[in-house]
C-alpha positions in Angstrom: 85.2 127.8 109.7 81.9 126.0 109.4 81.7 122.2 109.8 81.2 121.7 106.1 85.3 122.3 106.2 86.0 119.4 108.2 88.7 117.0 107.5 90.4 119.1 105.0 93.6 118.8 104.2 96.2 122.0 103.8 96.9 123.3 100.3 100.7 122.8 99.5 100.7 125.1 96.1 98.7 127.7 97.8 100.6 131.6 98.3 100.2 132.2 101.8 100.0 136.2 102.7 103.4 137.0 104.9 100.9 138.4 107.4 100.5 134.6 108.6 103.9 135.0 109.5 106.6 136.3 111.1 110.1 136.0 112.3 112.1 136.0 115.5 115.4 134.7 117.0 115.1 132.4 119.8 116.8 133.5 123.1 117.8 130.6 125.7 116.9 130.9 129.2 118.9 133.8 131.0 120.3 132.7 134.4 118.3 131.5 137.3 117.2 134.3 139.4 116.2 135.7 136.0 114.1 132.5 135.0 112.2 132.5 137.5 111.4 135.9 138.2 110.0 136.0 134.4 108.2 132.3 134.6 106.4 134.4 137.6 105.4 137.2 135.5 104.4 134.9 132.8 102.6 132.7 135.5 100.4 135.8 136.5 99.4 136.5 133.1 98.4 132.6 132.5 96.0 133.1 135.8 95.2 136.6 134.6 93.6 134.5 131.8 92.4 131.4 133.4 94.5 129.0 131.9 94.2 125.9 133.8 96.7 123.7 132.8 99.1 123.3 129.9 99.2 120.1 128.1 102.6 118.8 126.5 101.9 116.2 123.4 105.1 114.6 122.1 105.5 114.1 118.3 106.3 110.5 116.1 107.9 107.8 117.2 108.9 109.0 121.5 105.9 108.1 122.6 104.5 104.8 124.6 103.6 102.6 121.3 105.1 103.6 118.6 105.1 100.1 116.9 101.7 99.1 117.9 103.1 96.4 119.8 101.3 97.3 123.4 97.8 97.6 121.6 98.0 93.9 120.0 99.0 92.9 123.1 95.8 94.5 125.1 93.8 91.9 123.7 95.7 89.2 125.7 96.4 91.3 128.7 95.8 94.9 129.8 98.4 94.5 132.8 100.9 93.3 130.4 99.6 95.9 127.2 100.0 99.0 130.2 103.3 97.5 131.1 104.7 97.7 127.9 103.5 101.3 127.3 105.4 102.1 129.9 108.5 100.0 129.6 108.7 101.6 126.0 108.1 105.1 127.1 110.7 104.7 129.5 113.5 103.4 127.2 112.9 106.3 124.9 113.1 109.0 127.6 116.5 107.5 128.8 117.5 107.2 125.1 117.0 110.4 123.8 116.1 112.9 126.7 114.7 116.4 125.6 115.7 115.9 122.3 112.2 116.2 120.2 110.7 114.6 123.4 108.6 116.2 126.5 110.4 114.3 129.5 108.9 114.4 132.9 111.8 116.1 134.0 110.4 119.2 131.6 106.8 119.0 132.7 107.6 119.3 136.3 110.4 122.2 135.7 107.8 123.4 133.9 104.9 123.5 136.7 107.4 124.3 139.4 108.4 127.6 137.7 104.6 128.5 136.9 103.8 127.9 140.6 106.2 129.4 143.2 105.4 128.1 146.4 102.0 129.6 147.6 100.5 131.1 144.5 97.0 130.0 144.2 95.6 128.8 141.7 97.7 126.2 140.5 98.6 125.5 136.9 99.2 122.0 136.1 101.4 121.2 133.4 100.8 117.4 132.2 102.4 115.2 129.7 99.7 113.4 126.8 100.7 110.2 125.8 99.8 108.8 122.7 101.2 106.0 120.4 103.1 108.1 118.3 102.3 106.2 115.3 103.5 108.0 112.0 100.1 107.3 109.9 96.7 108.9 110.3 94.7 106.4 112.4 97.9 106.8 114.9 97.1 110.1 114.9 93.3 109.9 115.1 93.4 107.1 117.6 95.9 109.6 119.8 93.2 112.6 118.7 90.3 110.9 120.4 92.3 109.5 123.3 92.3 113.1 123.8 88.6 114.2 123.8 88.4 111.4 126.3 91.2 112.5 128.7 90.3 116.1 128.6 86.4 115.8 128.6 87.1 113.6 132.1 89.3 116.3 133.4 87.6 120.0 133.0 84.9 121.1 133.1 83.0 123.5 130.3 84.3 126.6 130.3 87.8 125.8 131.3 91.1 127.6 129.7 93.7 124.9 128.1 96.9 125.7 126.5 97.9 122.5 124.2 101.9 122.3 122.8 102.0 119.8 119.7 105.9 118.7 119.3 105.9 117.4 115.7 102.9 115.2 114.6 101.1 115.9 117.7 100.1 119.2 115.9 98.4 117.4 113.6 96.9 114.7 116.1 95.3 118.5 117.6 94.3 119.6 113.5 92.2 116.8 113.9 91.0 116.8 117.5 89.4 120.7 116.3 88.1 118.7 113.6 86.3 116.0 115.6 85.1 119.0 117.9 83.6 120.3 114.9 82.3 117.5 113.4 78.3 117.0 112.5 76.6 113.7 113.3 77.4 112.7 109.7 81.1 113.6 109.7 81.2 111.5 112.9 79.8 108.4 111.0 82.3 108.6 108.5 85.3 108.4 111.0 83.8 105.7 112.5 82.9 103.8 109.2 86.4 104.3 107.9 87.7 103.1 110.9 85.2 100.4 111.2 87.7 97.3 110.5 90.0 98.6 113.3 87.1 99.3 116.0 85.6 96.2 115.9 86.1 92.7 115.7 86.3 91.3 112.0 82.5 89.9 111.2 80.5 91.0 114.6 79.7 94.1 116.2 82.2 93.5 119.7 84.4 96.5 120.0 88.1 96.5 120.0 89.0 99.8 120.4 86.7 100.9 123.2 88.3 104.3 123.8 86.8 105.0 120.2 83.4 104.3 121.2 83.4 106.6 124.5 85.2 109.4 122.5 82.2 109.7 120.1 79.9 109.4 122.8 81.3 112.2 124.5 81.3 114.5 121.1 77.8 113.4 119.9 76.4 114.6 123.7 74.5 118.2 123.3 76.7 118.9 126.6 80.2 117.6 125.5 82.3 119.8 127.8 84.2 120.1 125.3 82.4 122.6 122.9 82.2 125.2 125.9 86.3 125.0 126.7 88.9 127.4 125.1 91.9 125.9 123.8 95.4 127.7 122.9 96.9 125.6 120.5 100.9 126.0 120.2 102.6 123.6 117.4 105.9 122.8 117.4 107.8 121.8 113.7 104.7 120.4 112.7 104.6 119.0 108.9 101.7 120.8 106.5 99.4 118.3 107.0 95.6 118.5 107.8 93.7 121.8 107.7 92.2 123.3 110.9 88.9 123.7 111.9 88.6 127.0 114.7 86.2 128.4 116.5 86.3 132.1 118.4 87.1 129.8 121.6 90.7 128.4 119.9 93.7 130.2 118.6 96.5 128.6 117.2 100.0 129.5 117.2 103.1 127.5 115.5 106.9 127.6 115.4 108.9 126.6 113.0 112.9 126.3 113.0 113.5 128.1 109.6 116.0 130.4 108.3 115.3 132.1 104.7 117.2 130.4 101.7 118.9 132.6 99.0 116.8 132.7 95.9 113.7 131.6 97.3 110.4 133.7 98.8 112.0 134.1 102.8 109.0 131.8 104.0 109.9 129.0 101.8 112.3 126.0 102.6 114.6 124.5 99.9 114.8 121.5 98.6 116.6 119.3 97.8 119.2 120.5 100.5 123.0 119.8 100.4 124.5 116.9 102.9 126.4 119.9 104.3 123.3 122.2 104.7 121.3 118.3 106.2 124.0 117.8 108.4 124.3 121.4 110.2 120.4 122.1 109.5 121.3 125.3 107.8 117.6 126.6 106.6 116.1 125.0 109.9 114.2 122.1 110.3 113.7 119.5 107.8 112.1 116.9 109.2 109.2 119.4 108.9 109.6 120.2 105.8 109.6 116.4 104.8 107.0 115.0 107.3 104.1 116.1 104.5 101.6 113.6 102.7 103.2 110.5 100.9 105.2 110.1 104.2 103.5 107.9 106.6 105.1 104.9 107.6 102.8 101.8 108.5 104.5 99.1 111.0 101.7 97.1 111.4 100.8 95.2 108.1 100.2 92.2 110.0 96.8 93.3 111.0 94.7 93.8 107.8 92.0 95.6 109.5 94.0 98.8 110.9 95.6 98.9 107.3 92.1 99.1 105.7 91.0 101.3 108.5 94.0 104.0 107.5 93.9 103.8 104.0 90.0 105.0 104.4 90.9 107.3 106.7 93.2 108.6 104.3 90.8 109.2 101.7 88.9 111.5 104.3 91.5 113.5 105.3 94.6 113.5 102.3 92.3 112.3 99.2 93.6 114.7 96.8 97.2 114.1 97.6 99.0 110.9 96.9 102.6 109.7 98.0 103.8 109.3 94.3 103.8 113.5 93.9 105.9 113.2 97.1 108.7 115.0 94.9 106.4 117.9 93.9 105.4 118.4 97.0 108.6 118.6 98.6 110.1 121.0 96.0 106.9 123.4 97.1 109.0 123.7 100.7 105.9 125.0 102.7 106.5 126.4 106.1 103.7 128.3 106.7 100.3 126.8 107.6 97.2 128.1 106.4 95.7 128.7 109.7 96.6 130.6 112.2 100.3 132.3 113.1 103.7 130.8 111.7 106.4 132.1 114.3 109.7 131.5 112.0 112.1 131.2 114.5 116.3 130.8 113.7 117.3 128.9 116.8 120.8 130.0 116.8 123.5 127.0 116.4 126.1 125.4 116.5 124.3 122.1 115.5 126.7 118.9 116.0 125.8 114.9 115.1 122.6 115.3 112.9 121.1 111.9 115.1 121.6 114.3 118.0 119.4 117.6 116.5 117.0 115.5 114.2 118.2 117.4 111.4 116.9 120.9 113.5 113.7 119.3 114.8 114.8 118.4 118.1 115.6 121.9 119.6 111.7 122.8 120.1 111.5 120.6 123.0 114.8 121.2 125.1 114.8 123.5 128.2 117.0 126.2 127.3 114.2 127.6 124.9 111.2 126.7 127.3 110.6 130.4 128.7 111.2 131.8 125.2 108.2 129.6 124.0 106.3 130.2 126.9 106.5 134.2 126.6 106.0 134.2 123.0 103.0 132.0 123.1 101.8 134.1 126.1 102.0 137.6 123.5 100.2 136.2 121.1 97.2 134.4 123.2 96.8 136.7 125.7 97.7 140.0 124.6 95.6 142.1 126.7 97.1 140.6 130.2 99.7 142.5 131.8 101.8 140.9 134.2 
């Protein structure tokens, strides 16, 4: 896509060909021995092509600020704002574990199976955190955090593999978006933004991370623009639109299983509380998590409410939470970009809280290597083991 496509959102009403898609059945992780003899074949075909490191990005609401509570804070303390972060972070991990969460715990299974002891080069397998916010300038905010973290870590020409649990796909729809972005575009963000950036009436920054991001994209030799990024989403909502280059492809699963009477890509609605509670056609929450349902916690500061209703207009402007209905009743699956893997993670599903209503399973270890191989397939096709 050129730049001109920038900020787009995703067509709901749209067909999409079935050759964006395709199905499988997940398989758990076989027994040990098994594991890890496999993680080692998939490990040489990551350094077969140069990946560097995999980054896991957790989705809505599990990550270190999901209230905004820590970034009011900030302007107090730092100590105290990082503190927070942390505590937070913390208290979800314990809460809900693997369940639509990358714990620590994951990310270091993760690495140690991609790097038997000895093998050189090393993968590194890292957790992003990001406020987890469920509107667009939580999402923008976590998308330049990201530009800034990665820009200080590789260097140009370096191989990244990016996993997007949930809204963190679209947090990565719009970091290809700001990597794409002309000087003009870039304005735009930052003038929609402007009332959350920087102090009401002045030109002192608030959000300094903001600053430094654009910076680092508006550089002729932003690192960035020479990396090559394999982008795997995980029950992400149809939300923004992508914007690729030949150095990204983009992969994303999707917990569905076909519904009687409707196209076999399509998701029903409404559903039963039967078919809700034992997430018979797959995952719901990202079926629902579409435009018209962001949810704003922090009305008590006026400028990041301002800041995401602009930002809204850029990226959403067509689509407005009172068709909520009519967009629902489309049940999109498929994104418009890149592969859809429709996967049936096979069941039994118990206490909806516990499965999220079937978007929980992406992010549990039993299915870890069967993401990791099917990812591998479709990114690198061409290196053997």
């Amino acid at each position: 896509m050129t730049s001109g496509a920038c900020f787009r959102h995703q067509d709901y009403f749209a067909s999409r060909p079935l050759d964006l898609c395709q199905w499988q059945r997940a398989s758990a992780n076989p027994s040990e021995d098994e594991c890890r003899q496999r993680m080692a074949q998939a490990a040489n075909r990551l350094r077969g092509a140069a990946v560097e490191a995999i980054y896991l990005l957790h989705g809505t609401f599990v990550g270190d600020d999901p209230w905004g509570l820590a970034r009011d804070l900030e302007r107090l303390s730092s100590p105290a704002a990082q503190f927070l972060r942390a505590m937070q972070k913390r208290a979800i991990d314990q809460v809900l574990g693997e369940a639509g969460n990358y714990t620590d715990d994951f990310a270091r299974r993760l690495e140690q199976l991609l790097n038997p002891q000895g093998t050189e080069p090393r993968i590194q397998v890292r957790r992003f955190l990001w406020s987890s916010e469920n509107h667009h300038l939580g999402r923008m905010d976590g998308a330049l955090r990201l530009v800034e973290e990665l820009a200080g870590r590789h260097p140009p020409g370096a191989r990244l593999m990016l996993w997007g649990h949930s809204h963190a796909g679209n947090l990565l729809a719009l970091f290809t978006h700001l990597l794409h972005a002309d000087e003009r575009q870039r304005r735009q963000v930052m003038q929609a933004a402007r009332s959350f950036v920087y102090w009401p009436g002045c030109q002192c920054v608030d959000q300094p991370h903001w600053v430094r991001a654009m910076e680092i994209l508006q550089n002729d030799q932003c690192p960035l623009r020479g990396m090559r990024f394999d982008l795997a989403t995980f029950g992400t909502p149809i939300r923004y639109g992508w914007t690729l280059n030949e150095n990204m492809r983009l992969l994303h699963f999707v917990h569905h299983r076909p519904c009687p009477n409707l196209e076999p890509h399509r998701a029903k609605f409404p559903p039963s509380l039967q078919e809700l509670w034992h997430a018979e056609y797959g995952d719901f929450i990202q079926q629902a998590g579409i435009a018209g349902t962001n949810l704003f916690l922090g009305w008590h500061r006026i400028g990041a409410v301002i800041a995401n209703w602009r930002l809204g207009e850029m990226v959403q402007a067509q689509y407005r939470s009172r068709y909520l209905w009519r967009y629902l009743r489309g049940g999109t699956r498929v994104a418009d970009e890149g592969r859809s893997m429709l996967v049936d993670y096979p069941g039994p599903y118990g206490f909806p809280l516990a499965h999220f209503f079937g978007h929980a399973v992406y992010t549990q270890s039993p299915w870890m290597l069967f993401h990791l191989e099917r990812a591998i397939d479709y990114f690198y096709p061409g290196e053997s083991p």
